[in-house]
N, C-alpha and C positions, 0 to 999 in steps of 0.2 A: 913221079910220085914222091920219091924220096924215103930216105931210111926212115925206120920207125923213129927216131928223135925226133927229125926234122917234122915228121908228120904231128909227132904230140905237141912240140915247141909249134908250131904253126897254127893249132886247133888253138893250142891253149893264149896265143897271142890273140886271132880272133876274139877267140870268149871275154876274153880280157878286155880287148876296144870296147866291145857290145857293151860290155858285164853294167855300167852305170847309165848308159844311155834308157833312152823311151825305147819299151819294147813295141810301142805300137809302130815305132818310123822302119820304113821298108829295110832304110839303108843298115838299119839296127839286126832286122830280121833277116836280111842278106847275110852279113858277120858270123851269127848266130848257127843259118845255114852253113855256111862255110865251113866252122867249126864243127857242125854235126857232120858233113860230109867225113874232116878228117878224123875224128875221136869214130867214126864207125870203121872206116878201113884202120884206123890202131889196134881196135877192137878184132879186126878180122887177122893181122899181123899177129896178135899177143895168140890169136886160140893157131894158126899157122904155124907158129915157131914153139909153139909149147911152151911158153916162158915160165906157167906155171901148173906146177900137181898137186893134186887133195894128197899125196904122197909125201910131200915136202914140207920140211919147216924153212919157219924165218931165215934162220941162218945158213938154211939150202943155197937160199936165193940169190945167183947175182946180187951185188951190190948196184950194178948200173941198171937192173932188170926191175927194182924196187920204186922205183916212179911210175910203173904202169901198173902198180895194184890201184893208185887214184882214177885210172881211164873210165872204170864203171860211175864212180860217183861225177867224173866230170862230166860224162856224158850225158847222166840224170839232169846235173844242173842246167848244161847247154837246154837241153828237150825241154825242163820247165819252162823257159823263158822263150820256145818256139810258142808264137801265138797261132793258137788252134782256127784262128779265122781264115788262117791259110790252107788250109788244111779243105781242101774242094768237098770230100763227102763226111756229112756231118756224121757220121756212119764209124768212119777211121777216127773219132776225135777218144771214145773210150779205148781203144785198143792200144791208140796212142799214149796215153796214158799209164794202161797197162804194163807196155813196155819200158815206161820211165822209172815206175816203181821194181820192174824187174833189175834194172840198173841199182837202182841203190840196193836192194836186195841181196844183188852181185857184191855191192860192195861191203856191206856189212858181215856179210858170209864171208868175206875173204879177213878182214878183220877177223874175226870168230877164228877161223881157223888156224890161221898164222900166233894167234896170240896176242896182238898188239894190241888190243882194249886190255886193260887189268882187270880183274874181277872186281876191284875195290870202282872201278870207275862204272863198269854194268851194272851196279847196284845201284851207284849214287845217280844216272842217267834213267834206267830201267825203274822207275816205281812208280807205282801205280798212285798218282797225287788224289786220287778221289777215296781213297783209304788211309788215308795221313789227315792228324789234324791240324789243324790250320797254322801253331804255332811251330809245329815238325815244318811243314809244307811249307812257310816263310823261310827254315834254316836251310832247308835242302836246296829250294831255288837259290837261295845266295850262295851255296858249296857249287852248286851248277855251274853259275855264273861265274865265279870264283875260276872251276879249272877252265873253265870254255875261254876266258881271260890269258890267262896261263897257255893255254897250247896256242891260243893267237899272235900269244907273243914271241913265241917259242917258233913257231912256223915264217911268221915275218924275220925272225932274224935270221934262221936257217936259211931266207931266202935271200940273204945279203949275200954276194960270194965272196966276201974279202972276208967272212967273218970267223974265228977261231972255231974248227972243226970239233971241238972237247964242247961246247955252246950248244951242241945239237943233240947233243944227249949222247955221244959217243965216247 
């Protein structure tokens, strides 16, 4: 099976081949599978090992134990992109679903808790655009798009490993 790295690096390499392909090709939803296979036994490892408590903060936490607060939202994404035609009883297709949303749910909840969204960002992400008027609702989507710009870029270089560790926000 392999250590829980191996297991995430492995999931997360899968989703990665998939990730641009046709979800309708087998070979695409094979990968996909794969992936869902290991992000659920990660999932089963993280609640095993305790990796984390509604008890603890951020800076409780392992520093090497902080890649698997993404496990819930990866898992959502992998599931989104399982096509539900495979899926034999059309029966399981809501539930399935259910459970994807309960992933991200995981995930936002652990964000919440930990503190790593800022208040200034659950405001500017959180509003309600159908009570904005139109020329607010034009500024806000560009502030959106603005930080969602900014942590993309921010994430891609994090993801360099040659890259200066002060870079990452540290």
């Amino acid at each position: 099976m392999g250590s829980i790295s191996e297991i995430f690096a492995r999931a997360l390499s899968s989703a990665s081949k998939a990730y641009n392909l046709p979800t309708i090709e087998p070979s695409t939803q094979e990968l996909f599978g794969s992936a869902l296979l290991d992000l659920t036994a990660l999932t089963d490892h993280i609640s095993e090992l305790s990796l984390f408590s509604p008890n603890e903060t951020l800076e409780d936490i392992s520093t090497t134990h902080l890649v698997y607060l993404l496990a819930p939202y990866a898992t959502a994404e992998v599931r989104a992109r399982i096509s539900l035609k495979a899926l034999d009883d059309p029966g399981a297709r809501v539930p399935f679903v259910e459970q994807t949303q309960r992933y991200l749910r995981a995930y936002v909840d652990s964000l919440d808790q930990y503190g790593i969204v800022s208040s200034e960002e659950k405001e500017l992400f959180g509003k309600d655009m159908g009570k904005v008027p139109a020329a607010q609702r034009r500024e806000i989507k560009i502030q959106q798009y603005r930080k969602e710009k900014e942590l993309r870029t921010r994430i891609e270089v994090c993801g360099d490993h040659r890259v200066d560790y002060a870079l990452c926000g540290h």
